[in-house]
C-alpha positions as CSV (number, residue, x, y, z in Angstrom):
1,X,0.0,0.0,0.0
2,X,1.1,3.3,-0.9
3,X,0.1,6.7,1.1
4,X,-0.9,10.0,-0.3
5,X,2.9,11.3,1.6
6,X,4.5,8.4,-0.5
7,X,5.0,5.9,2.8
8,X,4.9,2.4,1.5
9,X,3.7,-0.4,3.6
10,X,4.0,-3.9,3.2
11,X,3.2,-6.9,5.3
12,X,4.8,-10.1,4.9
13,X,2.0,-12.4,5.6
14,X,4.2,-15.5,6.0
15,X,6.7,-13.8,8.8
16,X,3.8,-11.6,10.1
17,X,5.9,-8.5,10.0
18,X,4.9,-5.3,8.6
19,X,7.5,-3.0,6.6
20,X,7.1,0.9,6.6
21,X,9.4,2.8,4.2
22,X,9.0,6.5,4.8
23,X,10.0,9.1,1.8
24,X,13.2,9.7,4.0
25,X,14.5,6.1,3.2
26,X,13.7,5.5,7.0
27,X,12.6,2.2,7.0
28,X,10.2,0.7,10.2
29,X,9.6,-3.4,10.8
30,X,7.5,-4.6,13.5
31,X,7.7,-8.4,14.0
32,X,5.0,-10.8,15.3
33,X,7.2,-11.5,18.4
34,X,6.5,-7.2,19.3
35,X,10.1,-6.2,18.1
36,X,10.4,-3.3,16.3
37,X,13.3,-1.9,14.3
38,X,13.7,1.6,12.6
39,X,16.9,1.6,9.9
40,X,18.2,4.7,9.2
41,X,19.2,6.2,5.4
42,X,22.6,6.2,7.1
43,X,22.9,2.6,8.1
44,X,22.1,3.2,11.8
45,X,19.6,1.3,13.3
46,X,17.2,1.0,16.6
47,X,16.1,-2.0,17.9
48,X,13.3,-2.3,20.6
49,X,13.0,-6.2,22.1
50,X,9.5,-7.0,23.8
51,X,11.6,-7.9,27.3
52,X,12.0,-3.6,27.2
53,X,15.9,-3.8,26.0
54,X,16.8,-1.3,23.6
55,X,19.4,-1.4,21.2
56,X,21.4,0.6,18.8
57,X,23.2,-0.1,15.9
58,X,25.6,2.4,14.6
59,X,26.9,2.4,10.6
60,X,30.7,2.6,12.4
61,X,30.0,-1.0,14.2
62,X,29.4,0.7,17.5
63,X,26.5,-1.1,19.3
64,X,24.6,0.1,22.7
65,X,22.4,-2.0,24.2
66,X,20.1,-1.0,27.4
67,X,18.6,-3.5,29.5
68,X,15.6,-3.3,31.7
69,X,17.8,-4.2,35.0
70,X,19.3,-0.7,34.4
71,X,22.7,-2.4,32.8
72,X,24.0,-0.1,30.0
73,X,26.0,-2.3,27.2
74,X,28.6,-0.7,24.8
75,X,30.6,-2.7,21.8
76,X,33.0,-0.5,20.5
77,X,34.4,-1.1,17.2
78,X,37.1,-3.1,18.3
79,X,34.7,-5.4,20.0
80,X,35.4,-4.4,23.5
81,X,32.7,-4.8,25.5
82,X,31.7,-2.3,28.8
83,X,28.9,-3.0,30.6
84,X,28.1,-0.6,33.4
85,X,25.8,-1.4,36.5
86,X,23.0,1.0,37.4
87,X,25.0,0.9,40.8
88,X,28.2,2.6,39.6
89,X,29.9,-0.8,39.1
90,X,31.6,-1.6,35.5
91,X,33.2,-4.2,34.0
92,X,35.4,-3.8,30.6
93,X,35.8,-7.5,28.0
94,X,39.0,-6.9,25.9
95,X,38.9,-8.6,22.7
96,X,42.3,-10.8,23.8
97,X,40.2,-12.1,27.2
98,X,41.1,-9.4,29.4
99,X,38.9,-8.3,31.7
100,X,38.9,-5.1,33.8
101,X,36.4,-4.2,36.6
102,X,36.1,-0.9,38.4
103,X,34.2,-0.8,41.8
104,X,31.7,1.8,42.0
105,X,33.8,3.3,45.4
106,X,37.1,3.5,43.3
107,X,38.3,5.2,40.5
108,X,40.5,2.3,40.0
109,X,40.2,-0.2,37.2
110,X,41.2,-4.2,38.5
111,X,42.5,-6.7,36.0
112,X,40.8,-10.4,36.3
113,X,42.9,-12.8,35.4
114,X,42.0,-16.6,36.0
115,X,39.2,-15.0,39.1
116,X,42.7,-13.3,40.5
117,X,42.6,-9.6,41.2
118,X,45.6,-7.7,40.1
119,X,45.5,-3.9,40.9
């Protein structure tokens, strides 16, 4: 179906998942399952999960993911992976198995290695 502003929408009956392209090349798919994504002209993209967590895509490979616990996820471009507590804790996944933590009383990072602490 196409609308008098030129917003095509489509539903693939099979996957029951409706497509809207807007004229701005933003493109909006809502699942069966409740997900809904929204890709950008740029590459970028949003997705909302039925469970509440919210994630987004960026064209540079970045990735930020919010969960409904409060925990706030980042994959850099590099793949490392910070994930930071809604009580001030963080942790920090190198891509060679490294892992740092920082307690939320410190402004010192901690290396795990093997469940050892190495400050």
């Amino acid at each position: 179906m196409i609308l008098p502003d030129q917003t095509i929408i489509y539903h693939f009956k099979e996957q029951q998942t409706t497509q809207i392209t807007l004229q701005s090349g933003i493109e909006i798919y809502r699942f069966q399952n409740g997900q809904i994504e929204i890709h950008k002209a740029n590459q970028d993209k949003e997705i909302k999960f039925p469970d509440g967590t919210e994630r987004y895509i960026y064209s540079n490979g970045e990735q930020h993911s919010l969960f409904p616990d409060g925990v706030f996820q980042i994959i850099d471009q590099n793949n490392t992976k910070t994930l930071e507590y809604p009580n001030g804790y963080k942790e920090i996944y190198m891509p060679d198995g490294t892992v740092m933590k920082q307690k939320p009383e410190s402004d010192t990072y901690y290396l795990e290695n093997n469940n050892e602490e190495t400050y």
